[in-house]
N, CA, C and O atoms as a DFTB+ gen file, in Angstrom:
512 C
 N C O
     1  1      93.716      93.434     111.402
     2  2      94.604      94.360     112.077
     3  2      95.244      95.287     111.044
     4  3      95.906      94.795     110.130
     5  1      95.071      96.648     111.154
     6  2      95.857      97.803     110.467
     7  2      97.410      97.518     110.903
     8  3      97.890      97.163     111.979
     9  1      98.148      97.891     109.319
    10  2      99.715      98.056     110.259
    11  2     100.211      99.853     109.927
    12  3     100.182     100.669     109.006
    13  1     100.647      99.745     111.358
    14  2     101.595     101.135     111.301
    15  2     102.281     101.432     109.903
    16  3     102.694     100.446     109.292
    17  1     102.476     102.899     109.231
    18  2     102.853     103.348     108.432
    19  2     104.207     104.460     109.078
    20  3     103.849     105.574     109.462
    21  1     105.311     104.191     109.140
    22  2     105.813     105.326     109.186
    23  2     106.068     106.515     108.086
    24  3     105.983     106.343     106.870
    25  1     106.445     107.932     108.826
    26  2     106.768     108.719     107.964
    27  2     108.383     109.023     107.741
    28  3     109.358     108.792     108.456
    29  1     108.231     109.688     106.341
    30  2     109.770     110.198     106.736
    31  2     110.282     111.585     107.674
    32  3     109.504     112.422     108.132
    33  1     111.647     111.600     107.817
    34  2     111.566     112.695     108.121
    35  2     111.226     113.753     107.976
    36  3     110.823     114.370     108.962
    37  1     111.258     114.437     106.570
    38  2     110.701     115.676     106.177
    39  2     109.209     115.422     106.288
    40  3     108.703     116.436     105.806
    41  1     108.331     114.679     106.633
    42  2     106.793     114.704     106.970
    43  2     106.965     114.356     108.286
    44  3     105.873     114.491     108.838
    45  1     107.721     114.009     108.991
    46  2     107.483     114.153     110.345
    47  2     107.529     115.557     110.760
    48  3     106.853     116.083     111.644
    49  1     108.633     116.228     109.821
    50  2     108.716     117.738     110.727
    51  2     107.652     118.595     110.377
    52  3     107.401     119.553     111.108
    53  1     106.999     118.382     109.368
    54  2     105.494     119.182     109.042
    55  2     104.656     118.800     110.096
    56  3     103.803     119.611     110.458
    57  1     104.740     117.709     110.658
    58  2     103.710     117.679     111.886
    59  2     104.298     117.974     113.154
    60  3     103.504     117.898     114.092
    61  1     105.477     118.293     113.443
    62  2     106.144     118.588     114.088
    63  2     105.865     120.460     114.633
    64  3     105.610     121.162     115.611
    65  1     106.180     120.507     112.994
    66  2     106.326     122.452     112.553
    67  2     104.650     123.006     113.073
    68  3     103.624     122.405     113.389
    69  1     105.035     124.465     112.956
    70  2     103.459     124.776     113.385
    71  2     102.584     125.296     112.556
    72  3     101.849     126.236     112.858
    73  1     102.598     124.780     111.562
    74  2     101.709     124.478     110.238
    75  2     100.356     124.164     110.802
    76  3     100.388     123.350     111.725
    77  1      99.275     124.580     110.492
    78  2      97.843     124.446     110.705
    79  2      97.533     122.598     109.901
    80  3      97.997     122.111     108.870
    81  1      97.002     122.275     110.478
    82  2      96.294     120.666     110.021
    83  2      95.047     120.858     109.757
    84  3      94.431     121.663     110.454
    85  1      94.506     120.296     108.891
    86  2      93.295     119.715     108.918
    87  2      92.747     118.328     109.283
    88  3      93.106     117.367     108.602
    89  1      91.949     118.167     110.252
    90  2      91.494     116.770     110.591
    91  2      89.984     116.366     109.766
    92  3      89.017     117.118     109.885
    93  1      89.923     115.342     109.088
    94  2      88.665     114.893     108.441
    95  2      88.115     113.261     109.814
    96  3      88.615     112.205     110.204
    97  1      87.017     113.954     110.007
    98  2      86.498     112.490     110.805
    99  2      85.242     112.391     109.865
   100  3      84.926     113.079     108.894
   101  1      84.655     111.363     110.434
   102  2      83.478     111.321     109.908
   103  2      82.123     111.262     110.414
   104  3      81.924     110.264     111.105
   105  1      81.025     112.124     110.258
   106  2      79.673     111.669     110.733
   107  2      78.967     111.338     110.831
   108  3      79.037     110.329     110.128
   109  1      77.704     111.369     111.420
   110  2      77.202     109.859     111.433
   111  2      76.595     109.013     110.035
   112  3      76.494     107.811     109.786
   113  1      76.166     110.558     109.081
   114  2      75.827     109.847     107.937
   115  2      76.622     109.770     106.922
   116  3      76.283     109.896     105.746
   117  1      78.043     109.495     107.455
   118  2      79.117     109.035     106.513
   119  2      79.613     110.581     105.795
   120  3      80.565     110.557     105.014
   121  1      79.108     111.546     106.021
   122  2      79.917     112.459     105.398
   123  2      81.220     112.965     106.190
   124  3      81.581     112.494     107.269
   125  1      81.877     114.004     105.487
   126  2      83.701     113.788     106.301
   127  2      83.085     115.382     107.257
   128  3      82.169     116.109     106.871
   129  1      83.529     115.483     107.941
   130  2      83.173     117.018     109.289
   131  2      84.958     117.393     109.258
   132  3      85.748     116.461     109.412
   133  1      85.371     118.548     109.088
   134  2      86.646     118.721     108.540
   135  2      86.793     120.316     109.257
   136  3      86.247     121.391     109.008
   137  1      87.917     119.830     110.368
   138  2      88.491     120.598     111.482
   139  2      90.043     121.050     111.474
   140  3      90.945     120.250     111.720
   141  1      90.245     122.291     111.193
   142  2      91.668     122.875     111.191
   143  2      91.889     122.985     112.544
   144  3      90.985     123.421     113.257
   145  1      93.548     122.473     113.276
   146  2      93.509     121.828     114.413
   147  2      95.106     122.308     114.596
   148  3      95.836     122.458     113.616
   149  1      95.587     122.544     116.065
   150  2      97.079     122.164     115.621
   151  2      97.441     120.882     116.021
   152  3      96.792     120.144     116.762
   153  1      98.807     120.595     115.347
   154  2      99.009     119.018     115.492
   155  2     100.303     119.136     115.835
   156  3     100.992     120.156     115.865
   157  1     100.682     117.669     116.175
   158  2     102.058     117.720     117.016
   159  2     102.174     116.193     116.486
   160  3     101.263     115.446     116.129
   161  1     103.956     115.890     116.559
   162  2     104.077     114.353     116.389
   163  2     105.063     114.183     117.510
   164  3     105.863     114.959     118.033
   165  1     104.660     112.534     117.779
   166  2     105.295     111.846     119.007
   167  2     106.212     111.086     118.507
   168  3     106.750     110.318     119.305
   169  1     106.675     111.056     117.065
   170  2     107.818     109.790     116.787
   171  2     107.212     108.951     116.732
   172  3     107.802     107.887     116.550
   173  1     105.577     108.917     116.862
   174  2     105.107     107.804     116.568
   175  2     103.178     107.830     116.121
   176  3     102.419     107.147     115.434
   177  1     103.118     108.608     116.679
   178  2     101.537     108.657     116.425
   179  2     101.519     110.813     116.179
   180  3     102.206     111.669     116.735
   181  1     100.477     110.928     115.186
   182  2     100.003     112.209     114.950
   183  2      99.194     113.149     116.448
   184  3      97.986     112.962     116.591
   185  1      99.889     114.059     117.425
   186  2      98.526     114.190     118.346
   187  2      97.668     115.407     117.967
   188  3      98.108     116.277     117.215
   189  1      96.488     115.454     118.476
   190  2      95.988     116.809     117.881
   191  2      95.251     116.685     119.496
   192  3      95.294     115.565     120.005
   193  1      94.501     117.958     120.394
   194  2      94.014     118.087     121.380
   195  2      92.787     118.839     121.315
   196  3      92.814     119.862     120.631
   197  1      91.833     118.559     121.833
   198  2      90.842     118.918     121.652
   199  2      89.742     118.866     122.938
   200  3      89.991     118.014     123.791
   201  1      88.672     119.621     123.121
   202  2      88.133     119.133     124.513
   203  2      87.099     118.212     124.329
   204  3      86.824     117.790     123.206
   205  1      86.518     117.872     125.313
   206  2      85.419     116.424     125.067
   207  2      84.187     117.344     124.938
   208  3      84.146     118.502     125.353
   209  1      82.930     116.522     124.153
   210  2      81.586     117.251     123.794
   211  2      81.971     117.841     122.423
   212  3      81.124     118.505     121.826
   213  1      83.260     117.635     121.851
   214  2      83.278     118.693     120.508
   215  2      82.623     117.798     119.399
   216  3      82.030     116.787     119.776
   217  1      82.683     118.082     118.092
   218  2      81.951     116.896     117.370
   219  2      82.952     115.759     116.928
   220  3      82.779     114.548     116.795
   221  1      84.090     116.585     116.740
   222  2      85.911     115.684     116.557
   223  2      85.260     114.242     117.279
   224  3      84.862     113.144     116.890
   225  1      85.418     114.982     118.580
   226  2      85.303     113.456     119.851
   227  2      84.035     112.596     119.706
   228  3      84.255     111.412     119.961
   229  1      82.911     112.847     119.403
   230  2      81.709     112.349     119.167
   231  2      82.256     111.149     117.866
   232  3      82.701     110.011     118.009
   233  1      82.051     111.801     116.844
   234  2      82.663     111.102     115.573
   235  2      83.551     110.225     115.540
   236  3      83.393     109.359     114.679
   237  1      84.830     110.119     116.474
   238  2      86.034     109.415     116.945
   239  2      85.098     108.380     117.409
   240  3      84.930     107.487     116.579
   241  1      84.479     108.262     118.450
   242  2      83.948     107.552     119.524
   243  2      83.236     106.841     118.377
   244  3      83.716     105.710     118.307
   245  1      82.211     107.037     117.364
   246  2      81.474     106.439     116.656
   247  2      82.212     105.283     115.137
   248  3      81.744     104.284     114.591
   249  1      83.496     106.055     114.918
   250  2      84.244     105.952     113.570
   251  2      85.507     106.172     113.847
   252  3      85.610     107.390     113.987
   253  1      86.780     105.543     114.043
   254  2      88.149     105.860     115.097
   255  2      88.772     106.091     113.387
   256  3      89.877     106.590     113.172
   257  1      88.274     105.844     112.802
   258  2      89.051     106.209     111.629
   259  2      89.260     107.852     110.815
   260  3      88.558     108.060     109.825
   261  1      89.856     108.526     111.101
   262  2      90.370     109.730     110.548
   263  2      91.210     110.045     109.410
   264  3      91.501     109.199     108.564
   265  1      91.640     111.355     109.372
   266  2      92.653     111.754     107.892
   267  2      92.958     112.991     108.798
   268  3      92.115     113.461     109.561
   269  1      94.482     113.585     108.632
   270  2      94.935     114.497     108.642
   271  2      95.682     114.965     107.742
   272  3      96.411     114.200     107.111
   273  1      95.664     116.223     107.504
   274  2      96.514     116.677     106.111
   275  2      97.367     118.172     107.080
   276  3      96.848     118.713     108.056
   277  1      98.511     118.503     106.572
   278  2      99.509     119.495     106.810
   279  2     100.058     120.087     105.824
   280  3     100.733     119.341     105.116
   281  1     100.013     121.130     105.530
   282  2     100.624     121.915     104.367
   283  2     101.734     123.036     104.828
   284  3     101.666     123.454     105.983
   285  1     102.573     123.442     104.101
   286  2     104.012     123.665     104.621
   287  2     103.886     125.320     104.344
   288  3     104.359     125.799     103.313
   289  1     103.245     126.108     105.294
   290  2     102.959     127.415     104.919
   291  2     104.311     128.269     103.868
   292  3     104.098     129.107     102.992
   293  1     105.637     127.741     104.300
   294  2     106.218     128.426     103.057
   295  2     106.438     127.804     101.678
   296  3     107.047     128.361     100.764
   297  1     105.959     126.765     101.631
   298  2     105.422     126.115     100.707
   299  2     104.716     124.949     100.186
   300  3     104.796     123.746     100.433
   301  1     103.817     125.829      99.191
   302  2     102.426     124.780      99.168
   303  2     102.702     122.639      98.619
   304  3     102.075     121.587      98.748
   305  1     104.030     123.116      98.016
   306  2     104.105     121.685      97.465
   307  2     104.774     120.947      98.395
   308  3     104.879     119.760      98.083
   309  1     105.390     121.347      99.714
   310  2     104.998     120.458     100.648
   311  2     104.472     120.304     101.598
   312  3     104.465     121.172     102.470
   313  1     103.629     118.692     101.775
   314  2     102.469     118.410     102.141
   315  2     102.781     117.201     102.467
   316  3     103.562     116.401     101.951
   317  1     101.575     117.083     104.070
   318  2     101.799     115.338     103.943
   319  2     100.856     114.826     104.663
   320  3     100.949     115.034     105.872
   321  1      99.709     114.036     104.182
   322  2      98.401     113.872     104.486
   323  2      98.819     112.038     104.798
   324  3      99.498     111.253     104.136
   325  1      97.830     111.821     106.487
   326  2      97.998     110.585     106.843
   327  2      96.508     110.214     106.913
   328  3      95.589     111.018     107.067
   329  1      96.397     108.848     106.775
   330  2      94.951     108.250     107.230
   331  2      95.362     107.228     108.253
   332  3      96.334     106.496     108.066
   333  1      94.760     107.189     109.129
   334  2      95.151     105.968     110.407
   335  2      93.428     106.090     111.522
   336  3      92.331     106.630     111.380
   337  1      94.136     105.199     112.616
   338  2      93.106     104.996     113.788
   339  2      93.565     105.577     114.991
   340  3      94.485     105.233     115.733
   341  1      92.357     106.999     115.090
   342  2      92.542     107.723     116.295
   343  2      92.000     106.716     117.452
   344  3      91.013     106.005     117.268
   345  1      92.929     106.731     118.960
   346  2      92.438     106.789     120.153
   347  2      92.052     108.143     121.060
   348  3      92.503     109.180     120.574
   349  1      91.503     108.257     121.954
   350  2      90.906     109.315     123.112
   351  2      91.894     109.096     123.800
   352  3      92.305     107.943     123.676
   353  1      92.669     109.960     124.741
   354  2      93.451     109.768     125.865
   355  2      92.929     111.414     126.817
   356  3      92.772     112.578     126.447
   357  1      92.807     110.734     128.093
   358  2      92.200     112.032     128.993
   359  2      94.041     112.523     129.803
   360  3      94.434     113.574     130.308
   361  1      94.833     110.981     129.537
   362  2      95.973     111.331     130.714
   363  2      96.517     112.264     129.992
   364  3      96.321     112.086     128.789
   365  1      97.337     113.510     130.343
   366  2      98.162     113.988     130.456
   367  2      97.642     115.246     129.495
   368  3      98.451     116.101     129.134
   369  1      96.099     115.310     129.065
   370  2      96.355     115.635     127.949
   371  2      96.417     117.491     128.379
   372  3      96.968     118.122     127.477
   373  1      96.012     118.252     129.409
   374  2      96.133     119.287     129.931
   375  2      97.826     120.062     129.899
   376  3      98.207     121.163     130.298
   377  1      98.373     119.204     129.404
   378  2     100.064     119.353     129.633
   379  2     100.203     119.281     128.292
   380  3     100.785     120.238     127.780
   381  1      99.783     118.299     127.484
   382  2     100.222     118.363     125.915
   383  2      99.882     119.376     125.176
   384  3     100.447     119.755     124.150
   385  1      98.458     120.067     125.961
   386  2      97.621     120.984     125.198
   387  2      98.440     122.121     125.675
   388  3      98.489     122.931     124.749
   389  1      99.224     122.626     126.882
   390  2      99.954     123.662     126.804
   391  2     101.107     123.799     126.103
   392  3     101.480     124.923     125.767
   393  1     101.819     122.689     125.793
   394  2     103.395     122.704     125.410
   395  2     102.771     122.593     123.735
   396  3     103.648     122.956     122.952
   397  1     101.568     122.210     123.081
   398  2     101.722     122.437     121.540
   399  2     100.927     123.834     121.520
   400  3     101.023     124.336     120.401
   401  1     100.361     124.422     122.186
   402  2      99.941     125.796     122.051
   403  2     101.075     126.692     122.560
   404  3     101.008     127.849     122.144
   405  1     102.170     126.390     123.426
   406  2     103.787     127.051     123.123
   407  2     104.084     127.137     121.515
   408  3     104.411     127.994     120.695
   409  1     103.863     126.139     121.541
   410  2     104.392     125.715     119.894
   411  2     104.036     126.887     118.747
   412  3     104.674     127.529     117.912
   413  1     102.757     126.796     119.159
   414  2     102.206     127.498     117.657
   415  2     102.018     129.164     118.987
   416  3     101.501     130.077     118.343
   417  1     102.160     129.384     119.720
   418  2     101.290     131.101     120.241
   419  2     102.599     131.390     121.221
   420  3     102.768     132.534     121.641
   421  1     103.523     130.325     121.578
   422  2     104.439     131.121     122.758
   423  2     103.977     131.368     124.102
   424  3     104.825     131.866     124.842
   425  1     102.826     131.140     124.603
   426  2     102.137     130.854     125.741
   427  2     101.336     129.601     125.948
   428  3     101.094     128.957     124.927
   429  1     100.921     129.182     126.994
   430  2     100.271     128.349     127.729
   431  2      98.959     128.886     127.067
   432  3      98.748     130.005     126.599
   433  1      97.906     127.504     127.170
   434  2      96.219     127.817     126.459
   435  2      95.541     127.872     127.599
   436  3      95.649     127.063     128.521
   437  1      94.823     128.831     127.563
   438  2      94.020     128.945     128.707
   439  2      92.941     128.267     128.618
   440  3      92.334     128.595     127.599
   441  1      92.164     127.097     129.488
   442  2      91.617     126.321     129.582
   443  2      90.694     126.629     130.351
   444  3      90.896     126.899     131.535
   445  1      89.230     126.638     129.652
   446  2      88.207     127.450     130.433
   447  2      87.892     126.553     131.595
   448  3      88.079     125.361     131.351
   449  1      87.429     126.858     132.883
   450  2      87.061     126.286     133.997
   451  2      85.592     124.492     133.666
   452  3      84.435     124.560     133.250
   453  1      86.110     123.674     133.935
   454  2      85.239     122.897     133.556
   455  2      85.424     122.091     132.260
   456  3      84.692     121.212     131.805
   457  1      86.839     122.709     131.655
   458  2      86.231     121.980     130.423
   459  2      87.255     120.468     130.168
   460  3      88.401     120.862     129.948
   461  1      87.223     119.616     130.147
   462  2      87.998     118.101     129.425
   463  2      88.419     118.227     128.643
   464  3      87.828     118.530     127.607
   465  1      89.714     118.049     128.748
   466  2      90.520     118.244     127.494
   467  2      91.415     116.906     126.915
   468  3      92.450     116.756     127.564
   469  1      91.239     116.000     125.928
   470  2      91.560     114.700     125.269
   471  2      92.691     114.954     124.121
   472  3      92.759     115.887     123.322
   473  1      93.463     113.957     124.269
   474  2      94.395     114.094     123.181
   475  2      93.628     112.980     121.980
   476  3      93.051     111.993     122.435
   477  1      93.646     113.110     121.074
   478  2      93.439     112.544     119.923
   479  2      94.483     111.333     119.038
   480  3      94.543     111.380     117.809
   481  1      94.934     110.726     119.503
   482  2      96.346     109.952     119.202
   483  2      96.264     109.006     118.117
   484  3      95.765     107.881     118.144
   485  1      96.964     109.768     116.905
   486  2      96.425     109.055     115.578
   487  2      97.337     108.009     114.923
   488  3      98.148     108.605     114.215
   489  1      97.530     106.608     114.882
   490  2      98.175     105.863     114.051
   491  2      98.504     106.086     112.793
   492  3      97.395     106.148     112.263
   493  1      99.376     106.267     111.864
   494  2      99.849     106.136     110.761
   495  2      99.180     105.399     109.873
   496  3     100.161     105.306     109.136
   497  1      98.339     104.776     109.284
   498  2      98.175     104.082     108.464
   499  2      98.385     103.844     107.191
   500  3      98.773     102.788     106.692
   501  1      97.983     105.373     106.384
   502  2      98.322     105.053     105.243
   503  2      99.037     106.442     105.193
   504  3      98.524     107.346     105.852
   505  1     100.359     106.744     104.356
   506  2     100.394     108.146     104.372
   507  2     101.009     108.291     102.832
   508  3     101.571     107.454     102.127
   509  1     100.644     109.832     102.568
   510  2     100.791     110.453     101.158
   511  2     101.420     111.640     101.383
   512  3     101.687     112.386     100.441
């Protein structure tokens, strides 16, 4: 069993803030597939949203183990990169995906007709 890592505050609010992330998953032949994403924190887990069929979700499904990194656009020396175990969540995630695209654009994301949209819900594990 992995144990939860919390962060501190000043790295919670980088995932908080609307700082661009990078997500590292991995594929199938072990190399890292590395996705700039926006991210959001719950006080407890990292979320990032994404729709289903992308390669993010494929890779998750195969390897739940991820890395996210955040860098502090007004400045580069702060940073705060987590490694933990993503879950898939389908509930709610149409609602999370509008209120963190408020976040970073000030409008609602327009969600093309048809498409599944999953939250990505990342455990803490190790963080730097």
């Amino acid at each position: 069993m992995t144990r939860s890592e919390t962060l501190t505050e000043r790295q919670a609010e980088l995932f908080a803030s609307d700082n661009l992330a990078i997500l590292a998953t991995l594929r199938r032949d072990g190399s890292p597939q590395l996705s700039p994403v926006w991210v959001d924190w719950d006080g407890e887990h990292v979320l990032i949203n994404t729709a289903e069929g992308r390669a993010k979700t494929k890779n998750i499904r195969r390897n739940p183990v991820v890395s996210v990194c955040v860098v502090d656009g007004d400045d580069p020396d702060n940073w705060v990169a987590i490694t933990g175990t993503a879950e898939l969540a389908h509930d709610g995630a149409e609602a999370q995906l509008h209120e963190v695209a408020r976040k970073y654009t000030g409008e609602d994301f327009s969600v093309r007709p048809g498409q599944q949209r999953v939250i990505v819900k990342i455990t803490p594990e190790r963080v730097n």
